[in-house]
C-alpha positions in Angstrom: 0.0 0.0 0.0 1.5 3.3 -1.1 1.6 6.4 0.7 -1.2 7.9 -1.3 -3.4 5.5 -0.7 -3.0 5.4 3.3 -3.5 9.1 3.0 -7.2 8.5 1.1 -8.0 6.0 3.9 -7.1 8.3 6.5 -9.2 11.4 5.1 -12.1 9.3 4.5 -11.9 7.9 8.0 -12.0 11.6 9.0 -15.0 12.4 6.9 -16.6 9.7 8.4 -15.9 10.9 11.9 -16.8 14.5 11.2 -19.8 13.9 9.6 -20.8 11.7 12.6 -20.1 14.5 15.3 -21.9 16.8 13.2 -25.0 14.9 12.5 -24.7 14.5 16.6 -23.7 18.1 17.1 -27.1 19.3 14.8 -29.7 16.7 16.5 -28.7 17.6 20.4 -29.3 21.5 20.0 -32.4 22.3 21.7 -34.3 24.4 19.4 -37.9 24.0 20.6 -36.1 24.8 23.9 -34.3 27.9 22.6 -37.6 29.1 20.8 -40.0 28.8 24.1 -36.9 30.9 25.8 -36.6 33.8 23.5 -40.0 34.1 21.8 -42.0 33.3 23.8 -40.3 33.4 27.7 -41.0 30.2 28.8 -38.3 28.1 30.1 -39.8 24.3 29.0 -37.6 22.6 31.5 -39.2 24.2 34.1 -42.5 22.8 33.4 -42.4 19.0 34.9 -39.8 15.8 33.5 -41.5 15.4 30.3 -39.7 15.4 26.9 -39.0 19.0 25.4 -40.8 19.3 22.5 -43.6 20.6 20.2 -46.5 19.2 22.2 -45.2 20.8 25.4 -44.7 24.2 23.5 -48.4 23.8 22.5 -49.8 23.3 25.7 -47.9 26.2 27.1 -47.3 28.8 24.1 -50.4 27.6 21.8 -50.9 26.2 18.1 -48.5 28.4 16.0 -45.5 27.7 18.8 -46.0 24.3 18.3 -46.1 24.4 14.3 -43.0 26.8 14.5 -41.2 24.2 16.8 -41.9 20.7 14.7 -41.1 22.7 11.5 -37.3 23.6 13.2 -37.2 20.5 14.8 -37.8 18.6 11.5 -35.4 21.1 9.7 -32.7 19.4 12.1 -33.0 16.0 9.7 -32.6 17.8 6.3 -29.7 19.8 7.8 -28.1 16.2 8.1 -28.9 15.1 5.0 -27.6 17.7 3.6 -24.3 17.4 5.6 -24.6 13.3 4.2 -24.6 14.0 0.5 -21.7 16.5 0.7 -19.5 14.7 2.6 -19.9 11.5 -0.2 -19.5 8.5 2.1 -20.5 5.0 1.8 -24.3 4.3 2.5 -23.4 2.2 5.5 -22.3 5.4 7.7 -25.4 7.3 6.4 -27.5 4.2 8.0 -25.1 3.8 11.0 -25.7 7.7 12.2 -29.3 7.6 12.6 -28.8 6.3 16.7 -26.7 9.2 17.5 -29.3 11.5 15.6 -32.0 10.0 18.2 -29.9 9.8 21.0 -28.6 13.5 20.6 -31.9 14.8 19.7 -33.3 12.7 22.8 -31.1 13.1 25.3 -29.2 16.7 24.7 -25.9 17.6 26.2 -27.0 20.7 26.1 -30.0 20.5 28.6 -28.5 18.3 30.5 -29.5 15.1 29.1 -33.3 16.0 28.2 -34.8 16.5 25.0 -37.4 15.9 22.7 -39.6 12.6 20.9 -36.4 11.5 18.1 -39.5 10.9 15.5 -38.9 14.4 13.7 -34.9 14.5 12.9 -35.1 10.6 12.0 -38.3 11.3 9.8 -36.9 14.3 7.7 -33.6 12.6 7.2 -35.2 9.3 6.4 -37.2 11.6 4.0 -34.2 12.3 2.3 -31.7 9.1 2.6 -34.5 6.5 1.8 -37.8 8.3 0.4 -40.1 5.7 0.1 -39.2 4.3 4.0 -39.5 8.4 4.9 -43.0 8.9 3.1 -44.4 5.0 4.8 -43.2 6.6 8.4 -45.0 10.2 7.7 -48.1 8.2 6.1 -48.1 5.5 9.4 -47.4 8.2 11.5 -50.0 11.0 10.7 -52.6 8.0 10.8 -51.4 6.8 13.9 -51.5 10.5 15.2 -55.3 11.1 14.0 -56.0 7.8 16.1 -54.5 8.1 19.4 -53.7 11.8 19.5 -50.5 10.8 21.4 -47.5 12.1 19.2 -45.6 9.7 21.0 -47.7 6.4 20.3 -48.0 8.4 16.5 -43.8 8.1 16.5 -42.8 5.1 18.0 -46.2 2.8 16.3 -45.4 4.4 12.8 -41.1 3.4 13.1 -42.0 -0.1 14.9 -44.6 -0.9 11.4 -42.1 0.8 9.1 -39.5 -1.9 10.4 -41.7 -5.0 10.2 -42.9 -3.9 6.5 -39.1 -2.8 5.6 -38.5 -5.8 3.8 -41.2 -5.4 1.3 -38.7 -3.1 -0.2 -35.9 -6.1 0.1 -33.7 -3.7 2.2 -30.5 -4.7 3.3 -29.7 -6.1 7.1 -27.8 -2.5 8.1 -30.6 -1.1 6.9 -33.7 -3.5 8.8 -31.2 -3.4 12.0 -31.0 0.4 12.1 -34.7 0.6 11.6 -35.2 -2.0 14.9 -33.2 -0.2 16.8 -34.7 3.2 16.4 -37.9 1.6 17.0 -36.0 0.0 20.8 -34.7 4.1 21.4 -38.5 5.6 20.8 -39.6 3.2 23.2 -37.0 3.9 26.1 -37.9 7.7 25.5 -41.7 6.5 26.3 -40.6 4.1 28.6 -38.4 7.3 30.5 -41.2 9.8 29.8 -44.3 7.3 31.4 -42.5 6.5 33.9 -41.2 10.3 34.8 -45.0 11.1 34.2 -46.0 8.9 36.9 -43.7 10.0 39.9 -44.1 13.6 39.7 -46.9 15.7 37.0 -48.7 15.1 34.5 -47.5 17.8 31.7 
């Protein structure tokens, strides 16, 4: 192996590692958070343990917060994807970010390990990496949504069907195993939220 090449490998691991820490850097900022603090005064982490999101911006700031916040929240995804097709790496990595999307979208850094329902980011970039998977999850979700008017049954139901009908579109196992275990992460933020829900307030 010639210099040159080891050279290639080494700026193509590099790519690989930025575009990771950027897609986690662009999930964990707290937008909806930021929003409810300089538009509309309300600090969301002072009202009860629930996740900080669009449906606790609508209960507290009303309709057009809420709107404002999932259309920022969702913007975080096509930000990614956007970062994915300009940094030209192999499809694997673009399946192998989408935990660290959820996981920094759901559990910030930067409010101290809160956050909000991982559905929107993972939607809007699965939108974009694999559209017919992206438009199934809006289509299961917004039906699932009009059913139980629980966003967070609407997230977590809509992921866990889109990964039992995934192979109907004969993806490939990196594919059908990141799809499972987006569907495990929206269930621990449910699992976390219930649970918080329970102990303290109802939000």
């Amino acid at each position: 192996m010639d210099i040159t090449t080891e050279i290639w490998e080494v700026v193509a691991l590099l790519t690989i590692l930025a575009f990771f820490f950027l897609a986690f850097l662009t999930a964990s900022l707290p937008l909806t958070y930021w929003l409810g603090k300089i538009k509309y005064q309300i600090l969301l982490s002072d009202y009860g343990p629930g996740s900080i999101g669009p449906s606790k911006l609508l209960r507290l700031a009303g309709s057009q917060a809420m709107i404002l916040s999932t259309f920022i929240e969702a913007g975080k995804g096509l930000i990614i994807a956007i970062l994915a097709y300009h940094s030209q790496i192999a499809e694997l990595y673009l399946w192998l970010v989408v935990p660290l999307i959820m996981v920094g979208h759901g559990w910030s850094p930067l409010l101290q390990g809160r956050g909000g329902n991982s559905w929107l980011p993972l939607g809007t970039y699965l939108f974009f990496l694999a559209p017919p998977l992206g438009q199934t999850a809006l289509a299961l979700a917004l039906s699932a949504l009009l059913l139980t008017r629980s966003p967070a049954i609407a997230a977590t139901s809509s992921i866990l069907l889109l990964s039992i009908l995934a192979p109907l579109w004969h993806v490939e196992g990196h594919m059908l195993a990141t799809l499972w275990t987006a569907t495990a992460i929206l269930f621990m933020q449910n699992w976390l939220v219930y649970n918080h829900r329970i102990y303290t307030s109802e939000i």
